[in-house]
C-alpha positions in Angstrom: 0.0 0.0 0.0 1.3 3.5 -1.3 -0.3 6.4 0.8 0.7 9.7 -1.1 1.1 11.9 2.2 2.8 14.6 0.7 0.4 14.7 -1.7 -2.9 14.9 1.0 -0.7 17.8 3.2 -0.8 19.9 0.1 -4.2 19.7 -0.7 -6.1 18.9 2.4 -8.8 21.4 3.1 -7.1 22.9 6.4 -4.1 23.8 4.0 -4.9 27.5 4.8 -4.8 27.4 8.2 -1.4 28.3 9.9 0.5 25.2 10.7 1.5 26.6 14.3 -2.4 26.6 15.3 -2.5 23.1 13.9 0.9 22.0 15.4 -0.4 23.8 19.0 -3.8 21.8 18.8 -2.3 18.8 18.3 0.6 19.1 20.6 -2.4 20.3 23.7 -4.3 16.8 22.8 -1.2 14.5 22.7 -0.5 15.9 26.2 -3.6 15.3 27.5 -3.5 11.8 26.0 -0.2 11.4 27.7 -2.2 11.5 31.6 -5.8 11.2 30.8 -8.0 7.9 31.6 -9.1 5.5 28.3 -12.6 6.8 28.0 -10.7 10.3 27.5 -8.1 8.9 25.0 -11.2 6.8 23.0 -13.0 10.9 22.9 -9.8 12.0 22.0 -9.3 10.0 19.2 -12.8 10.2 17.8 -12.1 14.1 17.6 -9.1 14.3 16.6 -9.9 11.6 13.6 -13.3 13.8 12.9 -11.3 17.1 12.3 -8.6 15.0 10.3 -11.4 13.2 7.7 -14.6 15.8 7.6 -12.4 19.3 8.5 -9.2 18.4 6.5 -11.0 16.3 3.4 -8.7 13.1 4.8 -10.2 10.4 3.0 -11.4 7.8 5.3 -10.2 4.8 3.4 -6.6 6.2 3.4 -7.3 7.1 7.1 -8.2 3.7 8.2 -5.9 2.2 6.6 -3.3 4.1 8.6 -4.9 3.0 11.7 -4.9 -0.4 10.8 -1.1 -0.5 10.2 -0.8 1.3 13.8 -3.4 -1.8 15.5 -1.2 -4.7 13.6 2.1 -3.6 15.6 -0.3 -3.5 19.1 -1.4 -6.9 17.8 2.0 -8.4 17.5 3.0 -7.2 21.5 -0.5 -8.0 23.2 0.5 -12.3 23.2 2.9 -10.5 25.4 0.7 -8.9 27.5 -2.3 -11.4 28.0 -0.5 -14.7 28.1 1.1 -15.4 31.4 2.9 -18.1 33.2 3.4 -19.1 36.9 5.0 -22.5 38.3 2.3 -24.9 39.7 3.7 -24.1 43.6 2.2 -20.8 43.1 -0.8 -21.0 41.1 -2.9 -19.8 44.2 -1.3 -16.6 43.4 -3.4 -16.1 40.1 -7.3 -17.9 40.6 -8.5 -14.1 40.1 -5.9 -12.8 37.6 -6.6 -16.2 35.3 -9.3 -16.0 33.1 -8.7 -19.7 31.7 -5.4 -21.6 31.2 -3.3 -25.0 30.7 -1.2 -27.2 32.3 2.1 -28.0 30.8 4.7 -29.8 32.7 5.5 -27.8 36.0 4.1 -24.4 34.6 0.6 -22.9 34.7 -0.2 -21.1 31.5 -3.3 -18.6 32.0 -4.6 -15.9 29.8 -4.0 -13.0 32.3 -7.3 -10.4 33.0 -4.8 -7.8 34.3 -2.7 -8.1 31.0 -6.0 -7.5 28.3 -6.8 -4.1 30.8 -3.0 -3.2 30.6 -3.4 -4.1 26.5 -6.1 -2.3 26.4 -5.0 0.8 28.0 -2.5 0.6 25.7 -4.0 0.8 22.9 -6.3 3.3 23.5 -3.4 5.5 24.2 -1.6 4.4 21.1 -4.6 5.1 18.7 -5.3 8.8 20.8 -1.2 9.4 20.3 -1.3 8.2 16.5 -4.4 10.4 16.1 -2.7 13.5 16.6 0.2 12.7 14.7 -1.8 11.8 11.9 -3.7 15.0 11.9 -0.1 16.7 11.9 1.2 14.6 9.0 -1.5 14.6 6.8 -2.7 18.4 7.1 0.6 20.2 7.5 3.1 19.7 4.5 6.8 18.4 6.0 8.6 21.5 4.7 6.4 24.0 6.7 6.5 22.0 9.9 10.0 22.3 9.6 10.2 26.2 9.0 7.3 26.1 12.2 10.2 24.1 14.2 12.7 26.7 13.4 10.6 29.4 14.4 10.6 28.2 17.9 13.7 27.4 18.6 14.6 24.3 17.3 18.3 23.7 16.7 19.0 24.0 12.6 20.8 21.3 13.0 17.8 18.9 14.2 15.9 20.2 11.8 18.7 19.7 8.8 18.3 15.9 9.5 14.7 15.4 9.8 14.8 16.7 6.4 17.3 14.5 4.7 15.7 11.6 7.0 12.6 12.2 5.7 13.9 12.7 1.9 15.5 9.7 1.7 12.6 7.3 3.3 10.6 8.0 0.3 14.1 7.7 -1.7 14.2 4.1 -0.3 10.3 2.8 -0.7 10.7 4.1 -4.2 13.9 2.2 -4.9 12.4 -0.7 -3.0 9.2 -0.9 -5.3 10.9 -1.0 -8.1 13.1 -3.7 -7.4 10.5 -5.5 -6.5 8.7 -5.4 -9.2 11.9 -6.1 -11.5 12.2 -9.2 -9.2 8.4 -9.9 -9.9 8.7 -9.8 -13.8 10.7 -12.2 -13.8 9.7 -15.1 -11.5 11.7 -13.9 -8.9 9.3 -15.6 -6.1 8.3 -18.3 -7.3 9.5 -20.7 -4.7 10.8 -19.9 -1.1 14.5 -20.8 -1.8 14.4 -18.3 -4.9 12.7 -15.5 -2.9 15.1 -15.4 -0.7 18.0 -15.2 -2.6 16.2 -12.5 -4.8 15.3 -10.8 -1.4 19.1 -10.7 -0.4 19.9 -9.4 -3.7 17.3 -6.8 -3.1 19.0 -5.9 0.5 21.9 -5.5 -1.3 21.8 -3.9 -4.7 19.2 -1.2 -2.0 21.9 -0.7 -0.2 24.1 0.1 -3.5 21.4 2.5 -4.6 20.9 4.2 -0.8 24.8 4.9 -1.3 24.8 6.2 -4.4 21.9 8.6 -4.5 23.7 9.9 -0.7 26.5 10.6 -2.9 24.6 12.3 -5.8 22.6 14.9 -3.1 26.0 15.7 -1.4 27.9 16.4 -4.7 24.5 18.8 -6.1 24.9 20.9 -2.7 28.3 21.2 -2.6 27.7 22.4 -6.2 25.0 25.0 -5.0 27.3 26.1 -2.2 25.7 24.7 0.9 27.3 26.4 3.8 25.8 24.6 6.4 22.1 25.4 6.5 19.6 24.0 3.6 16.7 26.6 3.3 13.1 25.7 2.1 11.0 28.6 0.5 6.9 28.4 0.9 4.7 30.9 0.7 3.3 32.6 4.5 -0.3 32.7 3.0 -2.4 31.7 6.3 -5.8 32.7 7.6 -6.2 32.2 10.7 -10.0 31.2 11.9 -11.0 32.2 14.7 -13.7 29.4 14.9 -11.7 26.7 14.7 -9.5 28.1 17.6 -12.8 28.4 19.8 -13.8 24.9 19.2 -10.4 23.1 19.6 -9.8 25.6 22.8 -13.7 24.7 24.1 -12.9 20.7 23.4 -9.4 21.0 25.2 -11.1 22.4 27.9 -14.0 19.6 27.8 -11.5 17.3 27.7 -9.2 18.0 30.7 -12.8 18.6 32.8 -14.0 14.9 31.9 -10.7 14.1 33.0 -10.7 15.5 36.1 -14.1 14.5 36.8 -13.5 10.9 36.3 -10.1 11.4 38.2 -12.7 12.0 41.1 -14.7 8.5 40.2 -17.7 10.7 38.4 -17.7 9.3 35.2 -17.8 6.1 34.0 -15.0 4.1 33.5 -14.1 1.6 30.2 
């Protein structure tokens, strides 16, 4: 799957907006997800996905999609989580932690009620988290959050490698999918012992390329006299909206209200 993000940050329908008051609104929620309870992270992410789709023009397939990629990697650790082990000399420690379990050898192995809670705290903070990064990525072009970055401080430096970092990831899924599909042509996985030699030749003529087009960038700005700073010019054509501001400064303050409020046992928890 190929998601053109460079493309959506360009022509989202928030484009106009500054990117400081997006950067600021979803810098305030990722804190809040940071200490607030699950049933606040779930609202948070709801919102937060709402502005990103219906505000911003995100389609919700793309969207989803990026969700889904997020939920595999909190599949892959929850086995982790839920799936415990005691020996049998202290299997009175766990009759209310085990929600079911085998026998095997000298060890009791349960499925672990505190473990799906703890997995499932963490993925409503992972999905909240995501959430806001998403709305950053998708809505505010790379370029400008770097010049926003500068503006406040951040070292040139930093910011200097985020950019090549982030030039040369789409440098290497490009090169990637077209090896592959040179590979593909020509039968290149057609049985497992095959794929895997074409796969190491993959690793390795990507690591050829990788080289290469590093050498090619630093030989075209030594040509255009870099002296140390790489400068990105874009356009300061914002308008800022005044009712956006109220409703993401209303929700924040919603937000952190529920929280307290179920901080003091009034709201229900998940």
């Amino acid at each position: 799957m190929r998601i053109q993000i460079d493309t959506l940050a360009y022509t989202n329908r928030l484009r106009w907006l500054p990117p400081e008051q997006k950067l600021v609104f979803a810098t305030v929620l990722l804190l809040i997800t940071a200490f607030a309870h699950p049933f606040i992270q779930v609202l948070i992410a709801v919102w937060i996905s709402f502005w990103t789709v219906m505000y911003a023009g995100i389609p919700a397939k793309t969207y989803l999609k990026l969700v889904y990629v997020a939920t595999l990697f909190w599949l892959t650790s929850l086995p982790a989580l839920v799936i415990n082990g005691v020996d049998l000399s202290h299997i009175h420690l766990v009759p209310k932690d085990s929600l079911g379990g085998l026998t095997f050898g000298s060890y009791y192995i349960y499925i672990s009620h505190q473990g799906i809670e703890q997995g499932l705290t963490i993925l409503t903070r992972a999905i909240a988290s995501l959430s806001c990064l998403y709305f950053v990525m998708l809505t505010i072009p790379f370029s400008e959050l770097l010049q926003t970055l500068r503006r406040i401080g951040v070292p040139v430096l930093i910011t200097e490698l985020l950019l090549l970092m982030y030039r040369f990831i789409f440098v290497l899924l490009n090169t990637t999918a077209e090896l592959l599909t040179a590979q593909q042509s020509r039968g290149g996985y057609r049985t497992f012992r095959i794929g895997m030699k074409s796969l190491a030749l993959l690793i390795g003529q990507l690591l050829k390329r990788t080289i290469e087009n590093y050498r090619q960038v630093s030989l075209s700005l030594a040509a255009r006299g870099f002296n140390g700073e790489l400068r990105v010019w874009h356009p300061h054509r914002y308008q800022k909206s005044k009712r956006y501001a109220i409703e993401a400064i209303v929700g924040c303050v919603v937000l952190i209200a529920l929280e307290f409020l179920q901080h003091a046992g009034m709201v229900t928890r998940i």
